[in-house]
C-alpha positions in Angstrom: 3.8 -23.6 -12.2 5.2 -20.2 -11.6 5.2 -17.6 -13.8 7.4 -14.1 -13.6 4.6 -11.4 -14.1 6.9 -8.2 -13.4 10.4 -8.0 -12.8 12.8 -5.9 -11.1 12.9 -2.8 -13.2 8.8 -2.9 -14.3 7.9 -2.5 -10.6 10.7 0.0 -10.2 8.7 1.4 -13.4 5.4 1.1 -11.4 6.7 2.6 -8.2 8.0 6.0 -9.7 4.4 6.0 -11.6 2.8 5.5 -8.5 4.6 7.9 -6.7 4.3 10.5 -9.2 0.5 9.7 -9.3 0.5 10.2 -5.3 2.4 13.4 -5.6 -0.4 14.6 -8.8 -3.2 13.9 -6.2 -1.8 15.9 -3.2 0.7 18.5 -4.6 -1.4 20.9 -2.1 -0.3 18.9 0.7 2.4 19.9 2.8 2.8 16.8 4.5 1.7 12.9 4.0 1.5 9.7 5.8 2.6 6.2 3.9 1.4 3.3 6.0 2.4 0.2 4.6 0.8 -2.9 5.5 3.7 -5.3 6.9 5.3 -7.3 5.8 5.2 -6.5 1.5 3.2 -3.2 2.2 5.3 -1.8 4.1 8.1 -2.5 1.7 6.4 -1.7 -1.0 5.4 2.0 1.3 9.0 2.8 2.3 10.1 2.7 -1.8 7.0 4.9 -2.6 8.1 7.0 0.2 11.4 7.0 -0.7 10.5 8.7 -4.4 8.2 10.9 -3.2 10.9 12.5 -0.8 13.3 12.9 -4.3 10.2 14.2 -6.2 8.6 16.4 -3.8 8.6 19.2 -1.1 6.0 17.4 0.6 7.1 16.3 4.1 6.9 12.2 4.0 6.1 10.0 7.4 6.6 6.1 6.9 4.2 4.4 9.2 4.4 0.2 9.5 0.8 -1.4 10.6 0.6 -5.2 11.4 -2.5 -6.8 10.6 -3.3 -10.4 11.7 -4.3 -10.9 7.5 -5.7 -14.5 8.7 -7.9 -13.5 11.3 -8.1 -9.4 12.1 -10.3 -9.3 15.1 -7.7 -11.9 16.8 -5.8 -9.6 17.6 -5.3 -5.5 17.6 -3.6 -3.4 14.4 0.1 -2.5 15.8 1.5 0.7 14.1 5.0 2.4 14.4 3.8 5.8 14.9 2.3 5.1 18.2 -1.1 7.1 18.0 -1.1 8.7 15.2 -0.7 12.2 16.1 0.4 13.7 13.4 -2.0 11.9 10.7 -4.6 14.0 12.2 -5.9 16.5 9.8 -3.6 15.0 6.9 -3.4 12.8 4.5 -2.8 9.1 4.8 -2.1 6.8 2.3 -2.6 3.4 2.5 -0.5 0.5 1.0 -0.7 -3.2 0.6 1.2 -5.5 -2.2 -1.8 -7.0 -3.4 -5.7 -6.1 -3.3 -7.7 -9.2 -3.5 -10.5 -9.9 -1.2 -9.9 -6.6 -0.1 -10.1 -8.0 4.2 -6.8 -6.7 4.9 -7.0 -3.0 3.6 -10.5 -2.8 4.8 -9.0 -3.5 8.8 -6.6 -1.1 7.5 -8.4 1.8 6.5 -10.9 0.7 10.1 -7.7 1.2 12.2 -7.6 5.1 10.6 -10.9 5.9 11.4 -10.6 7.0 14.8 -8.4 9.8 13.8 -9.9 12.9 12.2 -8.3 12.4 8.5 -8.8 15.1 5.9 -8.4 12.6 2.9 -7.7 8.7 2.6 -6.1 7.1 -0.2 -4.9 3.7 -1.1 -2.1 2.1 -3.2 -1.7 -1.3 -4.1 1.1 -2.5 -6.5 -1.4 -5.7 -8.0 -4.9 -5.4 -7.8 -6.6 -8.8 -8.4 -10.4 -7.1 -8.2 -12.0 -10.6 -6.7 -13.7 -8.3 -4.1 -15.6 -9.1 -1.1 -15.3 -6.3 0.8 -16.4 -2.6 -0.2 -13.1 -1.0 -0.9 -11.1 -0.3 -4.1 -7.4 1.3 -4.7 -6.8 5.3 -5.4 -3.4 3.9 -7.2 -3.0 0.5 -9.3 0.8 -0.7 -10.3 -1.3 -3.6 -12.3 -4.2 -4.5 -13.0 -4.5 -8.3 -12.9 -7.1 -11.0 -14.2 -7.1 -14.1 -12.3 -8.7 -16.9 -10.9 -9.3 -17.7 -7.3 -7.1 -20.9 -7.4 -4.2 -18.4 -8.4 -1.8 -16.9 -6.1 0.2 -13.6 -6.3 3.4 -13.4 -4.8 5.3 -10.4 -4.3 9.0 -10.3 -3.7 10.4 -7.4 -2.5 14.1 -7.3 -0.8 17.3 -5.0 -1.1 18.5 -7.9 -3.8 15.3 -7.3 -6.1 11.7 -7.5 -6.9 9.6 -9.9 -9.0 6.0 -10.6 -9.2 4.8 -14.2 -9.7 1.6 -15.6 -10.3 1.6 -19.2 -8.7 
């Protein structure tokens, strides 16, 4: 059974909230770095990034990271920025479609730590809160009660969004 939890224009609702909740946070800032975690992440990233350049002065930089999400120490975090340069000293905010056992952003926010980061933040568009990992979200789209049998899917593509719980 599959049922439609948000639609196209609630999570175009949540992603101007978050982004104007991200901009709140680090008005100060004069420059930020989204990395979204592929595939939804980063989808979900380059939106928030996307509103945050309409919003804002703040100087955006979309980074992409791929993380093995079945098994992390298979293989090694790949990002589109290279090394990371320019995070250094900055702000980097990290993104995933849905927070759950929290294993994914937790390799994440690991892959970060070897730069010298004045703040880390993180954004998830669903958080399911069945933690096993210490990490929690900066920024929530939702908020959602479930069971472990459940699943969340996230669709995001240039023909629409939807959120289903499965």
């Amino acid at each position: 059974m599959k049922t439609l939890i948000l639609d196209n224009q609630q999570i175009q609702q949540k992603i101007n909230r978050l982004a104007y909740q991200v901009y709140e946070e680090n008005y100060t800032e004069s420059s930020l770095t989204i990395a979204g975690i592929a595939p939804n992440g980063y989808a979900l990233a380059a939106l928030i990034a996307e509103k945050l350049r309409a919003i804002s002065p703040i100087q955006v930089e979309l980074v992409k990271l791929t993380v093995n999400k079945e098994n992390p120490l298979q293989s090694e975090i790949q990002s589109s920025a290279g090394n990371l340069a320019g995070a250094e000293s900055g702000v980097v905010i990290l993104v995933d479609d849905v927070l759950n056992t929290g294993k994914t952003m937790m390799y994440g926010v690991k892959y970060f730590l070897e730069y010298p980061l004045k703040k880390m933040q993180t954004l998830v568009l669903i958080d399911r809160d069945h933690k096993l990992f210490p990490i929690k979200a900066d920024f929530i789209g939702l908020s959602l009660s479930t069971n472990l049998q459940e699943h969340v899917n996230v669709q995001i593509s240039e023909t629409g969004m939807a959120v289903y719980l499965e």
